[in-house]
N, C-alpha and C positions, 0 to 999 in steps of 0.2 A: 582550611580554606574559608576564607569569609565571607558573609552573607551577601555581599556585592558582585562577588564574583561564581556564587551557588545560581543567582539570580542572571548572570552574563550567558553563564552555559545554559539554563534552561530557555532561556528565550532564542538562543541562538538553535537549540538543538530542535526544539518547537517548531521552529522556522522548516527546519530540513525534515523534519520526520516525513512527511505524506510524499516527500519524492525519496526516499529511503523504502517508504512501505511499499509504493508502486513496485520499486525495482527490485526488494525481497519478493515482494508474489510474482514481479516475471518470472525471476530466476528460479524460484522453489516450485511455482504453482499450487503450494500449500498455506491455507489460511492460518494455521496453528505454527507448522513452520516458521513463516513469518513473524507472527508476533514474540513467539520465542527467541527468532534471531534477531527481531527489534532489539529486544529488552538486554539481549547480550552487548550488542551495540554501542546502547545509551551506559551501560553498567563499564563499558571499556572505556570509553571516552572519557566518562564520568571521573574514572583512575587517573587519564594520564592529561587531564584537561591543564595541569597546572604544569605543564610540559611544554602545552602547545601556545604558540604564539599567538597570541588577540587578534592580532593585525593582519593574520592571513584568515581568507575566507574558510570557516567551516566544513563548508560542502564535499569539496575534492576529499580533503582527511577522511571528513564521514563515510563516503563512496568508497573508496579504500579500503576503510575497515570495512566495511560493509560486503564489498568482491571476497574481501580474504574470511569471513566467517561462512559465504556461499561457501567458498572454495571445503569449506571445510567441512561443512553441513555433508556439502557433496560427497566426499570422504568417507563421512561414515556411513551413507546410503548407496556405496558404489554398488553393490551385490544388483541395487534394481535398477533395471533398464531403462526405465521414465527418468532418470536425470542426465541433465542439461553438461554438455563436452567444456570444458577448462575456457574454451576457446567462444563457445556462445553464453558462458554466464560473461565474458569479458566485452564482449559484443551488444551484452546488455546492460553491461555498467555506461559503454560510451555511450549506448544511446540515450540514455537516463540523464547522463550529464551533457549530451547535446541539446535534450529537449527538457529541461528541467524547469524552464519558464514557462512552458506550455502544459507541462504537467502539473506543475504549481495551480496555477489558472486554473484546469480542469480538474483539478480535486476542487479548489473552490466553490466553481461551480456545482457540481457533483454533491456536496453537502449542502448548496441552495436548493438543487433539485430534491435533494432526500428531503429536505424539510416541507415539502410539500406535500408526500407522501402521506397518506391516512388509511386507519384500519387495518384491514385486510391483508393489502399489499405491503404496508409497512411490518406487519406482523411476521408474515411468510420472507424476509429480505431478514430481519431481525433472527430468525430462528437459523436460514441457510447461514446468511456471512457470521451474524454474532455469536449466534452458538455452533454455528460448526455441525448445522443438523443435515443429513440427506434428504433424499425429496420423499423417499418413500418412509422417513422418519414423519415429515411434517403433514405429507397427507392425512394419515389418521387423526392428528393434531386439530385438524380444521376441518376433518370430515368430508374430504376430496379424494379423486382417484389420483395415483400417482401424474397421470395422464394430464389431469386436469393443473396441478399444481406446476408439472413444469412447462404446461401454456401459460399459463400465468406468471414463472419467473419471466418467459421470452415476453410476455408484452409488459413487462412493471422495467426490465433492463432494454426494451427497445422506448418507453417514454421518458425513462432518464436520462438515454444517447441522445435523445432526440432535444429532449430538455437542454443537456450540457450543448449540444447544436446551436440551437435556440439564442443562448447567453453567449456562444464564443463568435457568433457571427452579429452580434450586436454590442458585443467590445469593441472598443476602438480599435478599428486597423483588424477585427477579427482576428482570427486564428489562422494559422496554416495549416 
């Protein structure tokens, strides 16, 4: 495959990734799940990209593949009771691809708000989603009661909402 077209897929897949990631964490509610089933994802595509037509959009494909590795994820975690029925990961997919311009936007924004982020707060967001730490991991970390640390995630995730708020209601035409 040549370097024209290594460089077609990654910009296109770039493109869809953060409404892919959204719709792995509805469906899994696991941070680590997700990223594993990302990387599957991108690594499937990646195969059968010289397969797929240019000219049709990305996305639907992506989303597809994306239902069908839940689907399978799901599979082999059927034994526990916390996953999601055939029928609400599919429920999740169409929502995904109903709102995926709205999602789009608010990941946007969402990484404008992160970048605001300093210290403390940025530290304790970096250790829960980036490392995958619990809260009663990161207390000791920072020398907090568990107590303490998860007021602290509820007000750093109620200034980001408020943040992503903020930016979708002063877009053009706002947000729905």
């Amino acid at each position: 495959m040549g370097e024209a077209n290594h460089h077609e897929f990654l910009k296109r897949f770039l493109r869809e990734e953060p409404l892919l990631r959204s719709f792995l964490l509805s469906a899994t509610g696991n941070v680590d799940a997700t990223e594993e089933l990302l990387q599957i994802i991108a690594v499937a595509l990646w195969e059968k990209w010289a397969e797929f037509d240019s000219a049709r959009p990305l996305r639907p494909w992506a989303l597809g593949m994306a239902r069908l590795e839940v689907l399978k994820w799901r599979q082999q975690l059927a034994r526990r009771k916390e996953t999601l029925s055939p029928e609400a990961v599919e429920r999740l997919a169409e929502a995904a691809a109903e709102y995926a311009q709205e999602i789009d936007t608010r990941y946007r924004f969402l990484v404008e708000c992160l970048e605001t982020l300093k210290g403390e707060a940025r530290n304790i967001l970096e250790m829960k989603y980036g490392q995958g730490l619990k809260i009663s991991q990161i207390a000791p970390r920072i020398g907090k009661s568990v107590e303490a640390v998860e007021m602290m995630l509820v007000r750093i995730r109620r200034t980001l909402r408020e943040c992503i708020d903020r930016k979708a209601a002063g877009a053009e035409g706002g947000l729905a």
